[in-house]
C-alpha positions as CSV (number, residue, x, y, z in Angstrom):
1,X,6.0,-4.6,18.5
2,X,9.1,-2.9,18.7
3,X,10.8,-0.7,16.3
4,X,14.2,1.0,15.5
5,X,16.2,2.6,13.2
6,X,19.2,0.9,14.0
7,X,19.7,-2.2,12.0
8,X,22.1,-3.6,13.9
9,X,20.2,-4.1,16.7
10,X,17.4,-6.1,14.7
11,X,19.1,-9.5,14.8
12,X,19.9,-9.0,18.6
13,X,16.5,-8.3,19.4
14,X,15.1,-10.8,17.7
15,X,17.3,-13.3,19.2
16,X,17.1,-12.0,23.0
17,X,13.1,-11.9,22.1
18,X,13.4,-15.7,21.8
19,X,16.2,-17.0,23.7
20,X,13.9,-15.4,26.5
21,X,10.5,-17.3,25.4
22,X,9.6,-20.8,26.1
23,X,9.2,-23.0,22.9
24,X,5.5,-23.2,21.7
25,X,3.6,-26.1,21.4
26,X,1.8,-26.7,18.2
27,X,-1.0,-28.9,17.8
28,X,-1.7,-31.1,15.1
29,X,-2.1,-29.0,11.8
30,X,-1.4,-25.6,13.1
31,X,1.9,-23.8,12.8
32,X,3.5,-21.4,15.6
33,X,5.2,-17.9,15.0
34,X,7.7,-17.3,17.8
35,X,8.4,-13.7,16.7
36,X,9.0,-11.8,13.1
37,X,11.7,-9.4,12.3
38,X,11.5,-7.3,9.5
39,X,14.7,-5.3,8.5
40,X,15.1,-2.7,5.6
41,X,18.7,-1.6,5.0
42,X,18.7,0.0,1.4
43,X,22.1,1.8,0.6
44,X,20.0,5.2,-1.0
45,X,19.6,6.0,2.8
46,X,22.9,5.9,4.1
47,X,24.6,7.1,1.2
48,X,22.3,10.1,1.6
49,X,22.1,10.4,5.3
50,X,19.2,13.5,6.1
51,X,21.1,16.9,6.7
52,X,19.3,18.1,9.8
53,X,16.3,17.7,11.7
54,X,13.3,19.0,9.6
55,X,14.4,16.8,6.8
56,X,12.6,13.6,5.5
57,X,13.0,11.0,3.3
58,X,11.0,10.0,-0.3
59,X,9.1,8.3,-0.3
60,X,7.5,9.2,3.1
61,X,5.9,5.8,3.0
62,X,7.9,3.5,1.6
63,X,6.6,0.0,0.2
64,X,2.9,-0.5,-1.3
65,X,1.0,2.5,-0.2
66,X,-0.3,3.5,-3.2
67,X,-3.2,6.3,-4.0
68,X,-3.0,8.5,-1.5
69,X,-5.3,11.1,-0.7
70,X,-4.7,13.7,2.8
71,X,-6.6,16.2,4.2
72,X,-6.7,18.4,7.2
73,X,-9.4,19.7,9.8
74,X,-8.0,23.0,9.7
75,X,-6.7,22.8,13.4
76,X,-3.1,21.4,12.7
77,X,-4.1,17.6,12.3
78,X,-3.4,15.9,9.1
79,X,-4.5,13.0,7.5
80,X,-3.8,10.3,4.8
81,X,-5.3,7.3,3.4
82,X,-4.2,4.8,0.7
83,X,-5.3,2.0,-1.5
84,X,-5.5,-1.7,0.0
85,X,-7.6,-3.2,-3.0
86,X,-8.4,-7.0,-1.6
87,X,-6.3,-6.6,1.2
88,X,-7.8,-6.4,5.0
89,X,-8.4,-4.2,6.7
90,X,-9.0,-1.4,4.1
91,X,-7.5,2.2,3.7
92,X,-4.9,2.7,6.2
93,X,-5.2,5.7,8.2
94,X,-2.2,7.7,8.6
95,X,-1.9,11.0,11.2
96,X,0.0,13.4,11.4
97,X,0.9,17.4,13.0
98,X,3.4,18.4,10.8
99,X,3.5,16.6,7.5
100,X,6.9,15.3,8.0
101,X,6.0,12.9,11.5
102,X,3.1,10.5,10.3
103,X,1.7,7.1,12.3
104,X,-1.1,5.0,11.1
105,X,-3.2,5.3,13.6
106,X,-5.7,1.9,12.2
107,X,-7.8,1.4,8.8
108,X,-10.9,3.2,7.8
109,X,-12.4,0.0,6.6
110,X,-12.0,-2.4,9.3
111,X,-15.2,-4.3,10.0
112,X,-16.7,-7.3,7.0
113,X,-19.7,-5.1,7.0
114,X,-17.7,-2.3,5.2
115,X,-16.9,-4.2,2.7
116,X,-18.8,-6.5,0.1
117,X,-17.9,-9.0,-2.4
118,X,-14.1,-9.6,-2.0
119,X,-14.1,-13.4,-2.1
120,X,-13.7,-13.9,-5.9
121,X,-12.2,-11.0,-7.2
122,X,-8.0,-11.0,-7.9
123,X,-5.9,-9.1,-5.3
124,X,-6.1,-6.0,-7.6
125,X,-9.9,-5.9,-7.4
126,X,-11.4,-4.7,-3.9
127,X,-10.5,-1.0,-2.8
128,X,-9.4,1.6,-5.6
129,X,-8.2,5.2,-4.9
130,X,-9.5,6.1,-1.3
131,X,-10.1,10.2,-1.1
132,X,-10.0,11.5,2.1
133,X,-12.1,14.9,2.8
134,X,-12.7,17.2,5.5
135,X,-16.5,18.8,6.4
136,X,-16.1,22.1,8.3
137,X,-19.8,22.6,7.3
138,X,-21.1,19.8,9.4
139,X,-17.2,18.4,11.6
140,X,-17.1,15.0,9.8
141,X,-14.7,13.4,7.5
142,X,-15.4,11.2,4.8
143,X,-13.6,8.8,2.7
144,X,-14.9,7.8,-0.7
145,X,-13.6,5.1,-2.6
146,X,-14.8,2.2,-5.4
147,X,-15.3,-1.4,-4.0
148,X,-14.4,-2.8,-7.7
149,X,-16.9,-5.6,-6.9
150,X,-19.7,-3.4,-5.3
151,X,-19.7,0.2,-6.5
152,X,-18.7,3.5,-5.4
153,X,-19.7,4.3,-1.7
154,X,-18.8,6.4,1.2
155,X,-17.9,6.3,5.1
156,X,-17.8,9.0,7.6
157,X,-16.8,9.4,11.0
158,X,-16.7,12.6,13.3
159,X,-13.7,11.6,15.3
160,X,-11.0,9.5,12.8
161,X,-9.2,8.4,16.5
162,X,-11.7,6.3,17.4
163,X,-11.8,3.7,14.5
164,X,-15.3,3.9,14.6
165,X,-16.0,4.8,10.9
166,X,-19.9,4.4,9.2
167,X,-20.8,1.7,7.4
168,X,-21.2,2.3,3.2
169,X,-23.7,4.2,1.9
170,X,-23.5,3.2,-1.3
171,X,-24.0,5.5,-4.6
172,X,-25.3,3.6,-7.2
173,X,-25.8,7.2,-9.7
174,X,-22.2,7.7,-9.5
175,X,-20.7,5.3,-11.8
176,X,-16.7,4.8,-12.5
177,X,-13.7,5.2,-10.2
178,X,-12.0,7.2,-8.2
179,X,-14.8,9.7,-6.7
180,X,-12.9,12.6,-4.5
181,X,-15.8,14.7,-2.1
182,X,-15.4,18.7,-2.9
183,X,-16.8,20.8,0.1
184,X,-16.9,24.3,-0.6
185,X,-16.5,27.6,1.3
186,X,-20.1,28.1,1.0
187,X,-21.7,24.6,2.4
188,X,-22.4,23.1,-1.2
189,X,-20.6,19.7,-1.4
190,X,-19.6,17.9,-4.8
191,X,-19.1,14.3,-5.8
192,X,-15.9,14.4,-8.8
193,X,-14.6,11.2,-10.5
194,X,-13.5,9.2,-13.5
195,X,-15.9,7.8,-15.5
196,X,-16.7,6.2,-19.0
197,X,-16.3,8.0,-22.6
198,X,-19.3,10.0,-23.4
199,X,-22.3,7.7,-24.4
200,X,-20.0,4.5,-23.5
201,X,-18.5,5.1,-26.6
202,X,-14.6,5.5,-26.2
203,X,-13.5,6.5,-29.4
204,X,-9.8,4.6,-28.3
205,X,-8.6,2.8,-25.3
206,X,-8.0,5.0,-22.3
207,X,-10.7,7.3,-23.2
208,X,-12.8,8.6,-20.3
209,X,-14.2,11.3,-19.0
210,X,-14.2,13.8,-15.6
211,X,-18.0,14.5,-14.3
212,X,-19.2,15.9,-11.8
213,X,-22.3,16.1,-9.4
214,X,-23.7,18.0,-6.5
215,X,-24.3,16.3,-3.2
216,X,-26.8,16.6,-1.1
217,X,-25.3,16.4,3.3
218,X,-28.1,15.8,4.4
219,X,-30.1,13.5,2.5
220,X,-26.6,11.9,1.3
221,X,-27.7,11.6,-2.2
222,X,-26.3,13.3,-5.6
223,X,-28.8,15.7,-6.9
224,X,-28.7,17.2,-10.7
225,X,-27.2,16.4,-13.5
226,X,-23.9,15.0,-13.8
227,X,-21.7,16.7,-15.6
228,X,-18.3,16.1,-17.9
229,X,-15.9,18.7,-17.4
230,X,-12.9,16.6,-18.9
231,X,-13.2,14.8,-22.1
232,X,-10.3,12.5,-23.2
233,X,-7.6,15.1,-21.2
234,X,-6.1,18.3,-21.2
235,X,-4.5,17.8,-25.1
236,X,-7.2,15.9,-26.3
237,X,-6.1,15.9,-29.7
238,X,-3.2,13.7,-28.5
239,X,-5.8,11.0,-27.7
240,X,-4.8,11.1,-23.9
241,X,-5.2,8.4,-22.1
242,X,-6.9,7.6,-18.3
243,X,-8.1,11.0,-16.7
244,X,-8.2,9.9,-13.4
245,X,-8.2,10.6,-9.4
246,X,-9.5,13.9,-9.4
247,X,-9.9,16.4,-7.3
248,X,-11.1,19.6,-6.9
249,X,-10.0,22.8,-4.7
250,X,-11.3,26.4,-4.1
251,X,-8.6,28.4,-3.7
252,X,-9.0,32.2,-3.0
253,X,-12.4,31.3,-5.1
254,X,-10.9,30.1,-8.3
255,X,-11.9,27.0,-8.7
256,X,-8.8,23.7,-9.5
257,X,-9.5,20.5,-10.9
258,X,-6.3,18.3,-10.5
259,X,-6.6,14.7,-12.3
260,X,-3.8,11.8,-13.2
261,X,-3.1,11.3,-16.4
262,X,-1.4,8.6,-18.7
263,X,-2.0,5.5,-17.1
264,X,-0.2,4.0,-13.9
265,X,3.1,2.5,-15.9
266,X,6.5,5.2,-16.4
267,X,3.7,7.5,-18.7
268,X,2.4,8.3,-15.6
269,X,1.5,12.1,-15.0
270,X,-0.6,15.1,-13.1
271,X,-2.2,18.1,-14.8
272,X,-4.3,20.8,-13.7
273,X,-7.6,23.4,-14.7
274,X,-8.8,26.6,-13.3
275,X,-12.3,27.2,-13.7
276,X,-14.9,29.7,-12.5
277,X,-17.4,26.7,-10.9
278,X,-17.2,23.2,-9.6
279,X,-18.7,22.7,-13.0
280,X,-16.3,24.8,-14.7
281,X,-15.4,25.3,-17.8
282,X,-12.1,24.6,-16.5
283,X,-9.2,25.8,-18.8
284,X,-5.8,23.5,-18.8
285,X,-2.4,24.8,-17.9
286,X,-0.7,25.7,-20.9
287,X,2.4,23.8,-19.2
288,X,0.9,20.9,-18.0
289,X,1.8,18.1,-16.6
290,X,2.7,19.8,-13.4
291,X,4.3,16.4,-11.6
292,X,5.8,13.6,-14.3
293,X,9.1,11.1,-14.3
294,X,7.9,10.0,-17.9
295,X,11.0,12.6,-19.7
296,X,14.0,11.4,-17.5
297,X,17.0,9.2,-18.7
298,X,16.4,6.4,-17.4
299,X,19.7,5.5,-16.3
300,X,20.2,8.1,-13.8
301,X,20.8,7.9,-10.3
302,X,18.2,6.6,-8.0
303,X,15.6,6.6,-10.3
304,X,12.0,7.6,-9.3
305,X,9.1,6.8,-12.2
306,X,5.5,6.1,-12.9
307,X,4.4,9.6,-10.8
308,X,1.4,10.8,-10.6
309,X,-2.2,10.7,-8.5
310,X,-1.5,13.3,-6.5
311,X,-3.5,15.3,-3.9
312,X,-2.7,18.7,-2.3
313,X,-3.3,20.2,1.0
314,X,-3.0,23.5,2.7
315,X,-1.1,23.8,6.4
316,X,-2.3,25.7,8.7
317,X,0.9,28.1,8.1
318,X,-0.5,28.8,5.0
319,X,2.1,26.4,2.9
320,X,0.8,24.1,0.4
321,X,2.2,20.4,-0.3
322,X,1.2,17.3,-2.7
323,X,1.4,13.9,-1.6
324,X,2.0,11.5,-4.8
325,X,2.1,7.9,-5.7
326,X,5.5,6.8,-7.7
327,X,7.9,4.0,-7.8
328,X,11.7,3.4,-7.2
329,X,13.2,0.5,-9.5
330,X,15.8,-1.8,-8.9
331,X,19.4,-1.2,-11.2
332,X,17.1,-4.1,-13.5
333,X,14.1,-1.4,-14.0
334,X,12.0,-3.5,-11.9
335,X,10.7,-3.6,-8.0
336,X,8.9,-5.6,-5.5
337,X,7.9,-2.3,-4.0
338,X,4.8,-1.1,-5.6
339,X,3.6,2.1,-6.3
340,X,4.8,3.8,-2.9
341,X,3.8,7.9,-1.3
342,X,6.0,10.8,-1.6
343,X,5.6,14.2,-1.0
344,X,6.9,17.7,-2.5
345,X,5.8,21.4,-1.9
346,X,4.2,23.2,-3.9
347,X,5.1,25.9,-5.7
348,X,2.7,28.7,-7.4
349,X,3.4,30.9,-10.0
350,X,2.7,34.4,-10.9
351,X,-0.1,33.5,-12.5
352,X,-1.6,31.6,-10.1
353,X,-0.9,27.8,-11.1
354,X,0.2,25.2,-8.8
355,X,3.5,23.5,-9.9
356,X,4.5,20.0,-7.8
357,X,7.8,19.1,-9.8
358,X,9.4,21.2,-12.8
359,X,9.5,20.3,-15.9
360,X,12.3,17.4,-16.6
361,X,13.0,17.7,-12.8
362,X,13.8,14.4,-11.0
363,X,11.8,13.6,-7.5
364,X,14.2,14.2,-4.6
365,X,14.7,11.8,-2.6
366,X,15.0,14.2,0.0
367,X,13.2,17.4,1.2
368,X,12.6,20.0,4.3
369,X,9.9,21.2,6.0
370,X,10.7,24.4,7.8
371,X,9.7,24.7,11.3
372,X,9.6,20.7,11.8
373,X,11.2,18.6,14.0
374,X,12.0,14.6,12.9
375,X,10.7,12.7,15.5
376,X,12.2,9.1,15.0
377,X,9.7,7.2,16.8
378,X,7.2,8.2,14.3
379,X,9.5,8.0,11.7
380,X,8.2,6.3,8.5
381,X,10.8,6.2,6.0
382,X,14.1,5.8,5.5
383,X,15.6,2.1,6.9
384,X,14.5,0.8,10.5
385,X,13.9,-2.9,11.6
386,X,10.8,-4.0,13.3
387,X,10.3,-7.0,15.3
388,X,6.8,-8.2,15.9
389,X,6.5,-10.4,19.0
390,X,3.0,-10.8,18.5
391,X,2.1,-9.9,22.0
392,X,-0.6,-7.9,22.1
393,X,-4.1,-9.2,22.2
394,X,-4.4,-7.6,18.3
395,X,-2.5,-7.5,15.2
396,X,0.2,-4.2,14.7
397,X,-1.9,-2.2,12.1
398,X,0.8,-3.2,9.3
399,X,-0.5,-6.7,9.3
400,X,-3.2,-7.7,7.1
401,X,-5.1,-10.6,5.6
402,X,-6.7,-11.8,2.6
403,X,-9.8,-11.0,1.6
404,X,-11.7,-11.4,5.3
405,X,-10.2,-10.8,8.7
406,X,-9.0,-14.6,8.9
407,X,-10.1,-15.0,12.6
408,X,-11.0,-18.2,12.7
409,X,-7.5,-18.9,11.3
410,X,-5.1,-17.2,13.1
411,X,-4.7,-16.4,16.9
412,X,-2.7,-14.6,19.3
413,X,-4.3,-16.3,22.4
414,X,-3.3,-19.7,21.6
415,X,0.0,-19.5,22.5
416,X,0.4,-16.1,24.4
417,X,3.5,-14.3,23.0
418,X,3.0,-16.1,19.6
419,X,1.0,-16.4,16.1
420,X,-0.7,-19.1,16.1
421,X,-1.7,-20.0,12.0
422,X,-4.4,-22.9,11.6
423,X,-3.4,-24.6,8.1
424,X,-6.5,-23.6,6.1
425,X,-8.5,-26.0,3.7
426,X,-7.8,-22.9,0.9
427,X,-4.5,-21.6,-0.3
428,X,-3.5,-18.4,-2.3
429,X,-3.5,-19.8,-5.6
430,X,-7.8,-19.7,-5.2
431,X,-9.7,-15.9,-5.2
432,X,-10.4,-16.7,-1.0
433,X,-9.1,-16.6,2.3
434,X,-6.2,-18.5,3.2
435,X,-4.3,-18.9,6.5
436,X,-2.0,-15.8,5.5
437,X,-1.0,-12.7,7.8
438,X,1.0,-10.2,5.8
439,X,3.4,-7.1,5.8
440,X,4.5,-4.9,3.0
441,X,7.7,-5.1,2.0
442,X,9.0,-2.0,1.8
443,X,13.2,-1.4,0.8
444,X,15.3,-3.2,-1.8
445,X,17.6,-5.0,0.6
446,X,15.8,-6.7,3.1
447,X,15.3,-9.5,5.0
448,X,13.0,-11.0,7.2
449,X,12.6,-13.8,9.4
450,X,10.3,-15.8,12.2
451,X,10.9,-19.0,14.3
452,X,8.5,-21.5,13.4
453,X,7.4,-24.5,15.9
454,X,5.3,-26.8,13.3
455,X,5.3,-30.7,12.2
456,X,2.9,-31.6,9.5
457,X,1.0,-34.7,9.4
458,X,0.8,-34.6,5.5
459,X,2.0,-34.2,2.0
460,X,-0.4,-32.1,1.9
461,X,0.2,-29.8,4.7
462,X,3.0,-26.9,5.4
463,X,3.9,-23.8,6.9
464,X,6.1,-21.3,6.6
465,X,7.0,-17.8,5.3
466,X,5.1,-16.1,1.7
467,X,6.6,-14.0,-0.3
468,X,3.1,-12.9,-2.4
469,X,2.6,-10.8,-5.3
470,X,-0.9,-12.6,-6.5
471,X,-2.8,-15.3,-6.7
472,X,-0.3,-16.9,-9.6
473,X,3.3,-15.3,-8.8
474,X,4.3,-16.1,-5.9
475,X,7.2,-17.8,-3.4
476,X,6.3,-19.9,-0.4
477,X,9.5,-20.8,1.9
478,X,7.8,-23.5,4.5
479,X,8.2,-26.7,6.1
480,X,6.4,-30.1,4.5
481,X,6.9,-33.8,3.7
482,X,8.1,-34.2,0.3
483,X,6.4,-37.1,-2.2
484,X,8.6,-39.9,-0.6
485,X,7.7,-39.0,3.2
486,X,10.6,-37.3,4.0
487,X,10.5,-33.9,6.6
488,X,11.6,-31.2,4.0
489,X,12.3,-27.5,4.0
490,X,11.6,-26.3,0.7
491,X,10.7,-23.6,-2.1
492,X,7.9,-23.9,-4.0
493,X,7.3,-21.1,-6.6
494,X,4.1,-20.4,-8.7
495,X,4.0,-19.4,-11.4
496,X,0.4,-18.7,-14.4
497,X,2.0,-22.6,-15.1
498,X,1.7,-24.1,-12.1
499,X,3.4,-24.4,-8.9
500,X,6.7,-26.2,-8.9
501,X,9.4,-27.0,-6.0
502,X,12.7,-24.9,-6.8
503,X,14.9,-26.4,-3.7
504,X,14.9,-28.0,-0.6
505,X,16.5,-29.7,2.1
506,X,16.0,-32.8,4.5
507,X,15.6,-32.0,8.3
508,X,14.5,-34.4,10.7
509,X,11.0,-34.9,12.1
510,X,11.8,-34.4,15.8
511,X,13.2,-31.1,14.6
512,X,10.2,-29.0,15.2
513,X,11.4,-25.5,15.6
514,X,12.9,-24.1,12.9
515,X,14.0,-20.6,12.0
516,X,12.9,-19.5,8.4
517,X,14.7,-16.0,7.1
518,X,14.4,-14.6,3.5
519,X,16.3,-11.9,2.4
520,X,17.3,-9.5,-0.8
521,X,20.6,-7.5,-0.9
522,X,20.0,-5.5,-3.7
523,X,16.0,-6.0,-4.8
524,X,17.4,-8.4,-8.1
525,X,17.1,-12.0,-5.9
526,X,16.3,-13.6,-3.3
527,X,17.8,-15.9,-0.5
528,X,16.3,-18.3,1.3
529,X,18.1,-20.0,4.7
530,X,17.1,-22.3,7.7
531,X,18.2,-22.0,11.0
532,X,17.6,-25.3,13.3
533,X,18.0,-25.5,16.8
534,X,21.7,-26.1,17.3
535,X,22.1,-23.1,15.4
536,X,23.6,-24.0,12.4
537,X,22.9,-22.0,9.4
538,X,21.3,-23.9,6.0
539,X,21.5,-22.4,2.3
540,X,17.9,-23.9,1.2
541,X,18.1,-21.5,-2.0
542,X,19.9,-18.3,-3.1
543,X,19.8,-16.0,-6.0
544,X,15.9,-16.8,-6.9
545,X,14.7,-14.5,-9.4
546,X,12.6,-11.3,-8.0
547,X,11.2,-10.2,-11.2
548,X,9.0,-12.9,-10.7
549,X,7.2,-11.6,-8.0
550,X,7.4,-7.8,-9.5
551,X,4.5,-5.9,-11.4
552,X,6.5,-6.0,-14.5
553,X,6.0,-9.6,-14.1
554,X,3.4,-10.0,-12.6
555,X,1.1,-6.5,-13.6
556,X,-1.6,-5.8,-11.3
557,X,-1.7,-2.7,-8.5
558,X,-0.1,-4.1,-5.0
559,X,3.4,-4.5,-3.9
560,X,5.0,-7.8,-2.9
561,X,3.8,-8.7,0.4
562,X,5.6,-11.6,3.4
563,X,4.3,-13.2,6.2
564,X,3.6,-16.4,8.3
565,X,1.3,-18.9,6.1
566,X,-0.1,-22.0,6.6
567,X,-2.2,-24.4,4.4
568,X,-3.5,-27.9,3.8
569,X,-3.6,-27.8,0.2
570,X,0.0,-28.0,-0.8
């Protein structure tokens, strides 16, 4: 895989990759992926070019990387995880030595055995709101998280290089979502998460509660009571809704309970205690929340909204910093983005409160960390290309699959150099694994493309390129045989309706390589073209509608996501 931040140079190295490769051979109901570029150009980044070198760009992951949750060993390493919900592999593992230079060094969750009862549950199931934590008591780290299907559970490792993380050990007293681990200066460890109204009896919708328990290390089970040290919020009387991804610090031995509030939609917010105890009582900030978009015009520029579900860390210069979730719409008020990661400094008051973002202050799309050099080969934000020549004997750790790993469907053997897809006997419209390798997307204006070697045999069979929100909004760009036997390349789009072909165009049947691109200039539509191999350029469909692949459309937790796809159930 290669990577750049000069988008220019995307469509040359694509096309050297593959004037440079022999054409694949496909057999009978498999599909060949030459190559796949991936190109973000959005216009907020060169507007806005970064004023010097310890500068980086919000969000400092862009695309889907929702939930995040960082820690650090004390020792100058840094590390973040974030939501993948059905997705595999689960939690991606991000490192970093500065803050500001981050590379996902692999997934958390990356054997089946780690996780349980994903076939059947919609894309927004699976993993919610992984919390990364550090042990200095015992040198291990642990991420906790909620299989939505399974329960809350944790892994640990003693060494996050190695990829080599525990399997579940489930905790069946702990009951809710979003547990965050608490290990405190004096060995004692903490389980803290959102849970269900008092009794199960939520006096309105959104009620829940904040408990608490003690964990055992060594035994690895909760002992005591759990406790509720949130009820409702920190303004209960305004009925507040959705107390959620909490965590708690020690700081100079005042204890901080941090929890989102609001729900995940522009009301989106963070607010903070102090208490005496991991129990508390914990007292609000009278000027809570400390991080919201939710009082902003909403026509300003560059909008940033829905943030909130924060987490804050301490560098080992003594600096403190929050890493958020948020979202960046489109001039329309929607995005194909999902709920991406930002991060701000921290700022403390006299008094001793923690304040991410000030009151009616807009995110910055922008910030500084003193002392830090951008290293742009680890660079994660801001627009680069990447082109994916599939030549390693794994997949680049942005790929993912559906559900499973997909093995048996995919390859990169096959045809060395290449994807090779196997059309599956299962699509995405069902709640199971199909013959689908995916990316996020992660910019406004992008575009994307691959050189696919692939004849079908059947109505019934194509392959092609996925654009994939969930199981019912969706766009598949691919090649097939239309009702009347003709060799088509088409766009089928599904809908909660039904699935129904939008466009397409003939091409012959000894035409087996073709070159699918789909691209967005400005996050409202999309394009869809066909390259054959003379070289000549085809318009299959342009100006398709993107809000149909958005969560304002479509609801639900994950970004749009693109890849190679292949199926026999057209």
């Amino acid at each position: 895989m290669k990577k750049t931040m000069a988008i220019a140079a995307a469509a040359l190295a694509l096309s050297a990759c593959t004037a440079n490769r022999t054409t694949p051979e496909a057999q009978p109901g498999t599909a060949v992926f030459g190559s796949f570029l991936y190109e973000g150009s959005d216009s907020v980044y060169t507007i806005s070019p970064l004023a010097d070198n310890a500068a980086f760009h919000n969000p400092i992951l862009p695309g889907w990387y929702s939930d995040p949750s960082v820690c650090t060993n004390g020792k100058g390493d840094y590390f973040l995880v974030t939501s993948t919900f059905c997705y595999f592999p689960g939690v991606p593992l991000f490192h970093s030595r500065d803050m500001v230079n981050w590379r996902q060094i692999g997934h958390v969750l990356n054997r089946e055995s780690q996780l349980d009862n994903f076939p059947g549950q919609h894309i927004s199931g699976g993993i919610f709101a992984p919390a990364i934590s550090y042990n200095p008591a015992n040198g291990m780290y642990y991420m906790i998280t909620t299989n939505v299907g399974a329960g809350n559970f944790f892994v640990k490792t003693s060494d996050p290089f190695s990829g080599q993380w525990s399997d579940p050990v489930y905790l069946p007293e702990v009951q809710g979502i979003d547990p965050a681990f608490f290990f405190d200066t004096d060995g004692k460890a903490y389980i803290v998460n959102n849970d269900d109204a008092p009794d199960g009896k939520p006096e309105y919708d959104g009620h829940r509660t904040v408990r608490v328990v003690e964990f055992d290390i060594e035994s690895e089970k909760c002992v005591g009571e759990r406790k509720i040290v949130v009820n409702k919020g920190w303004r209960p009387q305004d009925k507040p809704i959705w107390c959620e991804g909490p965590h708690i610090y020690n700081v100079d031995g005042q204890y901080y309970l941090m929890t989102a509030e609001g729900g995940t939609a522009e009301g989106h917010s963070e607010v903070i205690y102090r208490g005496t105890s991991p129990f508390g009582p914990f007292t609000p900030y009278k000027n809570n929340p400390i991080l919201t978009q939710r009082n902003l015009d909403r026509n300003r520029p560059n909008p940033v909204t829905c943030a909130g579900h924060a987490d804050l860390v301490q560098t080992a210069e003594g600096d403190w910093w929050a890493v958020f979730l948020a979202c960046r719409p489109n001039k329309a008020g929607f995005e194909n983005l999902g709920r991406e990661t930002f991060m701000l400094p921290v700022e403390w008051t006299e008094d001793g409160w923690p304040i991410i973002l000030a009151d009616k202050q807009p995110v910055p799309m922008a910030g500084t960390r003193a002392g830090v050099v951008r290293d742009e080969a680890r660079t994660t934000f801001g627009n680069f290309s990447i082109t994916e020549e599939f030549d390693s004997t794994s997949l680049a750790p942005e790929w993912m699959t559906l559900r499973s790993p997909a093995t048996e469907l995919y390859s990169l053997s096959d045809n060395p150099g290449s994807l090779t897809l196997k059309c599956a006997d299962t699509d995405v419209r069902e709640k199971s694994t199909p013959a689908f390798i995916a990316r996020r997307i992660q910019h406004h204006s992008f575009k994307c493309s691959a050189p696919m070697t692939f004849v079908p045999d059947s109505a019934s069979q194509c392959a092609g390129l996925l654009l994939f929100k969930d199981e019912a909004h969706h766009y598949l760009f691919a090649r097939g045989i239309d009702s009347e036997g003709n060799h088509v390349v088409f766009v089928d789009k599904t809908s909660p309706e039904g699935t129904e072909t939008i466009a397409s165009v003939p091409v012959e049947a000894s035409e087996n390589t073709v070159t699918l691109t789909i691209s967005s200039a400005d996050g409202l539509s999309y394009d869809f073209s066909m390259t054959g191999t003379d070289g000549r350029s085809t318009v299959v469909a342009e100006g398709v509608d993107a809000r149909h692949t958005s969560t304002a459309a479509a609801g639900g937790f994950t970004g749009t996501t693109v890849g190679p796809y292949a199926t026999n159930r057209r």
